[in-house]
VOMIPA-268223 format. One record per atom (N, C-alpha, C, O): residue in three letters; x, y, z. Coordinates in steps of 0.02 Angstrom, whole numbers, padded with zeros to 5 digits, always signed. Example, Ala and Ser with C-alpha at 12.3 -4.5 7.8 and 13.67 -1.06 7.14 Angstrom:
BEGIN
ALA+00660-00284+00390ALA+00615-00225+00390ALA+00660-00165+00390ALA+00712-00166+00423SER+00642-00112+00354SER+00684-00053+00357SER+00645+00002+00394SER+00670+00057+00402
! end
This chain:
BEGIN
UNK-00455+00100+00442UNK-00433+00116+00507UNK-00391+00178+00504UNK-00405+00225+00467UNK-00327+00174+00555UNK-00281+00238+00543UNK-00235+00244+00473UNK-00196+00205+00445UNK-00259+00315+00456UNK-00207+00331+00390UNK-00134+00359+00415UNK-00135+00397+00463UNK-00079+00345+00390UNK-00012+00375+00407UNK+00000+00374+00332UNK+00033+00332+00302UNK-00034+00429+00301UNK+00000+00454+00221UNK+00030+00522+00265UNK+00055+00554+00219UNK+00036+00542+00297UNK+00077+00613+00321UNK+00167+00579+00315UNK+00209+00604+00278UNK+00176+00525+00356UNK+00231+00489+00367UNK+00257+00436+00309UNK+00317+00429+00295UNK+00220+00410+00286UNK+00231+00377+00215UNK+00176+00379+00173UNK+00129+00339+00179UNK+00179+00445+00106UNK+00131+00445+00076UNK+00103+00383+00019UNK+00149+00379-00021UNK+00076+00359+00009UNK+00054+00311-00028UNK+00095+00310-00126UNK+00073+00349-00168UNK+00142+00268-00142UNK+00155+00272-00195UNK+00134+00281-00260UNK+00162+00315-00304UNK+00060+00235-00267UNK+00012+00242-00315UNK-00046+00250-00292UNK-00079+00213-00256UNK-00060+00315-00320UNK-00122+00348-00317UNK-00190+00315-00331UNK-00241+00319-00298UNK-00173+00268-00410UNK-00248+00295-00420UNK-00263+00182-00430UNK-00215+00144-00436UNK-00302+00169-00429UNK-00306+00111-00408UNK-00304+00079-00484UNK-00295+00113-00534UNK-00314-00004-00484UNK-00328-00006-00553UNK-00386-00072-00545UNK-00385-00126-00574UNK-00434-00047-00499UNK-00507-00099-00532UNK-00517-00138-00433UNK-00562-00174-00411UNK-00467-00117-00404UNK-00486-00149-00332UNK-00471-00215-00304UNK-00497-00243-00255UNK-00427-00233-00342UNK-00388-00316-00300UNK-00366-00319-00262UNK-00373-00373-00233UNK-00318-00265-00228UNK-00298-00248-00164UNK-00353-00215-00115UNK-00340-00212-00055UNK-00422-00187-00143UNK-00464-00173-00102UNK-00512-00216-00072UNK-00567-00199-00050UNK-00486-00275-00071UNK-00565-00297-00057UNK-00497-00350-00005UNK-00531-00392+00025UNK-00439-00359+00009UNK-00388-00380+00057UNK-00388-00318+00119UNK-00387-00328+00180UNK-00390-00269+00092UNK-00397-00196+00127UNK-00473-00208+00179UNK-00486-00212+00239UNK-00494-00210+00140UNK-00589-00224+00182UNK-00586-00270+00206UNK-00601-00266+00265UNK-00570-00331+00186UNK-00576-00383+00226UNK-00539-00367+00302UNK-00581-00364+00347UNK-00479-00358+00322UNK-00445-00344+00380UNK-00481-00303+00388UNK-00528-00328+00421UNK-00493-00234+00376UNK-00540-00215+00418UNK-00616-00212+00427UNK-00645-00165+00453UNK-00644-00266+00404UNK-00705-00288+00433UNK-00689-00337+00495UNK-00715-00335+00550UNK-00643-00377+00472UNK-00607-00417+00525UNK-00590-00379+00587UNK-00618-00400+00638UNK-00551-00330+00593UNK-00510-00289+00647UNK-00585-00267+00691UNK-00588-00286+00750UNK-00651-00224+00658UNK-00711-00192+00668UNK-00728-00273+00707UNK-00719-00276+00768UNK-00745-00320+00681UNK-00796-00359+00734UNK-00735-00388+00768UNK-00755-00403+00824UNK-00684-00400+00765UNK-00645-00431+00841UNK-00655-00361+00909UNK-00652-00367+00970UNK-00665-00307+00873UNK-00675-00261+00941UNK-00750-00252+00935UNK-00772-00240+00991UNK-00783-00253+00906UNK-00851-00270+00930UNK-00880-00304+00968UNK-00929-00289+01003UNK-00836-00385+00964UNK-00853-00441+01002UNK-00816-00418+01064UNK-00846-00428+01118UNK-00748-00385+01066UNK-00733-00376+01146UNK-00779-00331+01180UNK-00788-00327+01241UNK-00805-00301+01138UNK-00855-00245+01190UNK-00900-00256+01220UNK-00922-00229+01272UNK-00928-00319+01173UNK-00982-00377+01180UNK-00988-00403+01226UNK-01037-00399+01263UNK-00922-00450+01237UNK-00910-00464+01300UNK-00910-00465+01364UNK-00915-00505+01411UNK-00895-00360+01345UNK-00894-00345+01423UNK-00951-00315+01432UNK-00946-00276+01480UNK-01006-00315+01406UNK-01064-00302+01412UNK-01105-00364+01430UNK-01155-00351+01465UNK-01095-00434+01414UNK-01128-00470+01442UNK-01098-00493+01503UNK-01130-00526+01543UNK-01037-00477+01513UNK-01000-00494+01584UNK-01036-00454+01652UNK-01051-00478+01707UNK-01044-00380+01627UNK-01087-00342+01687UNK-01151-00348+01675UNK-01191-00321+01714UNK-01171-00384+01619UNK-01261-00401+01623UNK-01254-00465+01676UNK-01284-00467+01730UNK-01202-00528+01649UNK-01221-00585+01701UNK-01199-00580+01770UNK-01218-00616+01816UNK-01141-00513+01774UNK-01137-00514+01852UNK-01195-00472+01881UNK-01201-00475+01942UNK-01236-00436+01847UNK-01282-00381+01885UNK-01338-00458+01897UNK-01359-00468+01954UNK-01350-00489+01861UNK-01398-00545+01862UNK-01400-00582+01918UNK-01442-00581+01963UNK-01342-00621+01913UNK-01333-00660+01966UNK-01284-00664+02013UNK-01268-00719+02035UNK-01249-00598+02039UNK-01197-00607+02079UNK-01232-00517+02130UNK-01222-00505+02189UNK-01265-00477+02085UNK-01258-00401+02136UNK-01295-00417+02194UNK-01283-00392+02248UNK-01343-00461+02182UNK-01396-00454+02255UNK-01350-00467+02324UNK-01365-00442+02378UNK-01292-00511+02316UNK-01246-00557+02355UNK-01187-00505+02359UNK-01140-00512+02398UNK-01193-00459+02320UNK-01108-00420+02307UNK-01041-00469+02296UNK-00984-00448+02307UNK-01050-00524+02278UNK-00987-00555+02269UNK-00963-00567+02188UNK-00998-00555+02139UNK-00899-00593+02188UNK-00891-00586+02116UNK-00880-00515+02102UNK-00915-00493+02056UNK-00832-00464+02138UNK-00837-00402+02106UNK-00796-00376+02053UNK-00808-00325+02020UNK-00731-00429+02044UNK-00689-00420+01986UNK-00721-00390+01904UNK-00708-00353+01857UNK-00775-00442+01933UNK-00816-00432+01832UNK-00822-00360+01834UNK-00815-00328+01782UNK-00835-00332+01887UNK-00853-00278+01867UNK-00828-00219+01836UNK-00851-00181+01794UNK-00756-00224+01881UNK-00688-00163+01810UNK-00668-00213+01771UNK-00618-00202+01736UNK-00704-00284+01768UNK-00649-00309+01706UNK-00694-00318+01633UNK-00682-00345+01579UNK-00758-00276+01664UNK-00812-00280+01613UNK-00840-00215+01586UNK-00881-00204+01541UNK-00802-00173+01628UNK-00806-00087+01624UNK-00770-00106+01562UNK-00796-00117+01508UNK-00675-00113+01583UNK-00634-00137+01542UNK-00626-00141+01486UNK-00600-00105+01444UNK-00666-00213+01486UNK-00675-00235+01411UNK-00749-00197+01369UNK-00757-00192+01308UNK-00783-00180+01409UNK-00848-00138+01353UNK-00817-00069+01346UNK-00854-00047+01302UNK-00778-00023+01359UNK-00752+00031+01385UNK-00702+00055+01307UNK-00706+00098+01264UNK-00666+00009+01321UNK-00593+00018+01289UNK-00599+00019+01205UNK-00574+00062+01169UNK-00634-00032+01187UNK-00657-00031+01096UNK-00700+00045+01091UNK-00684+00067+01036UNK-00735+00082+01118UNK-00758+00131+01120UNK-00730+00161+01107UNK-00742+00188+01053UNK-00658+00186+01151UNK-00626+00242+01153UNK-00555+00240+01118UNK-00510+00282+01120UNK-00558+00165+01078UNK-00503+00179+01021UNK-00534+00196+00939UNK-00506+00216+00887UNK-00606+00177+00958UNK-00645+00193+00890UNK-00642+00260+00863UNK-00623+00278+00807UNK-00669+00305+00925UNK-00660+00383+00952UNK-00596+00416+00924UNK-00594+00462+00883UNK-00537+00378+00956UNK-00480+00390+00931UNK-00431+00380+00845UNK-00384+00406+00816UNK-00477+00331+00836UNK-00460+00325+00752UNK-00498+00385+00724UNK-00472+00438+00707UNK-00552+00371+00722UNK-00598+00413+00681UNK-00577+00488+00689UNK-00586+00528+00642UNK-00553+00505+00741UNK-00532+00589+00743UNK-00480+00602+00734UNK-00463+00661+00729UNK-00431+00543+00728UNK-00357+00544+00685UNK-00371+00551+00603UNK-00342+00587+00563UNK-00427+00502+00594UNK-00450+00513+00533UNK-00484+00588+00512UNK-00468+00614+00458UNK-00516+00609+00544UNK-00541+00685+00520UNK-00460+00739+00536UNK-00439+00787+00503UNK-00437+00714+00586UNK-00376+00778+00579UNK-00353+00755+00525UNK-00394+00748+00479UNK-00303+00742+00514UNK-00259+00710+00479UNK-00281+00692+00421UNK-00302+00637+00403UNK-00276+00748+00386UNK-00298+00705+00316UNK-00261+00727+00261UNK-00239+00784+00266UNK-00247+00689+00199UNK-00215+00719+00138UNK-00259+00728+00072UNK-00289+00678+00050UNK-00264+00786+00040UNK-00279+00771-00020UNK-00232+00769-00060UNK-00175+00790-00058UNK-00264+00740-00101UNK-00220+00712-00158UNK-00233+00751-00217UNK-00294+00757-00224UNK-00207+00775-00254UNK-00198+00842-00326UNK-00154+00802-00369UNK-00106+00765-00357UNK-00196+00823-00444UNK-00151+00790-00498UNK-00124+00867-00528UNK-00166+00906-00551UNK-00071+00882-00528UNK-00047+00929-00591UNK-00046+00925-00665UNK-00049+00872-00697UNK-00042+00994-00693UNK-00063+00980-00763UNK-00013+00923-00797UNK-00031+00892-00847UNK+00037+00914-00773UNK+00078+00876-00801UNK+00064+00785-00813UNK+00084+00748-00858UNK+00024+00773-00756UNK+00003+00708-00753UNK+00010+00676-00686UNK-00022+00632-00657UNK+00074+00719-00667UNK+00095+00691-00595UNK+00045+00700-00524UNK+00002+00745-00524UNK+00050+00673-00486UNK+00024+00663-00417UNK+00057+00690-00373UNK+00117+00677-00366UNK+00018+00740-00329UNK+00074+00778-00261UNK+00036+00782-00214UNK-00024+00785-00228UNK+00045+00783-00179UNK+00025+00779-00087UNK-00007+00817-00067UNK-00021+00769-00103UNK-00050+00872-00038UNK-00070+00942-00025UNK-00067+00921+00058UNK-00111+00887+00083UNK-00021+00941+00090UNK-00030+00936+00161UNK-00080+01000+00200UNK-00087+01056+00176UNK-00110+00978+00259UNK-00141+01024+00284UNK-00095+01086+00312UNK-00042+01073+00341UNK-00113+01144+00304UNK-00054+01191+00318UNK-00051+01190+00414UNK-00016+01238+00428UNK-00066+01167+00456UNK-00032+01139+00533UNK-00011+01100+00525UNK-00003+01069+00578UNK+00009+01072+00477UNK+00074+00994+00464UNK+00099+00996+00432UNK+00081+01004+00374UNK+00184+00987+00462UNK+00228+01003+00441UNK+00267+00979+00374UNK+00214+00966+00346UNK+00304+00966+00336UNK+00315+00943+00270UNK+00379+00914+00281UNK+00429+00950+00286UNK+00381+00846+00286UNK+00439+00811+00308UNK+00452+00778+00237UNK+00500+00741+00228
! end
């Protein structure tokens, strides 16, 4: 999901075999289908109101509350992912052994 190594860069760099990665994936496979399923939702909310409620026009709530909910997981996905392409750090080892930060030069060095 969102990285904030600009604000707190990550202590250890380099992993050692992935035991903490697969706790990492899990939440976010988890986080990915709980907003999948809300989008889901509001996609079958304006399928069953177009079904059985438009001929009558009644029941019109579903309708921004199904914009709503199919709408909104969209446009935070949008929003991660291009936080993710701005924002990014590489990571550089010096000859010494050590690990340092390379910030993008439009961000600032706090």
């Amino acid at each position: 999901m969102g990285s904030s190594h600009a604000l707190h860069p990550p202590t250890d760099v380099q992993s050692d075999g992935g035991g903490d990665c697969w706790g990492k994936r899990l939440k976010a496979c988890l986080a990915w289908l709980g907003v999948l399923s809300v989008s889901v939702i509001g996609g079958l909310m304006l399928g069953l109101w177009t079904s059985w409620y438009h001929p009558t026009n009644s029941q019109l709530w579903m309708v921004p509350f199904g914009l709503v909910l199919l709408v909104t997981p969209v446009l935070a996905w949008v929003s991660v992912v291009a936080s993710e392409i701005c924002c990014h750090v590489v990571v550089a080892e010096d000859p010494q052994g050590r690990h340092r930060h390379k910030h993008p030069p439009n961000e600032p060095l706090v």
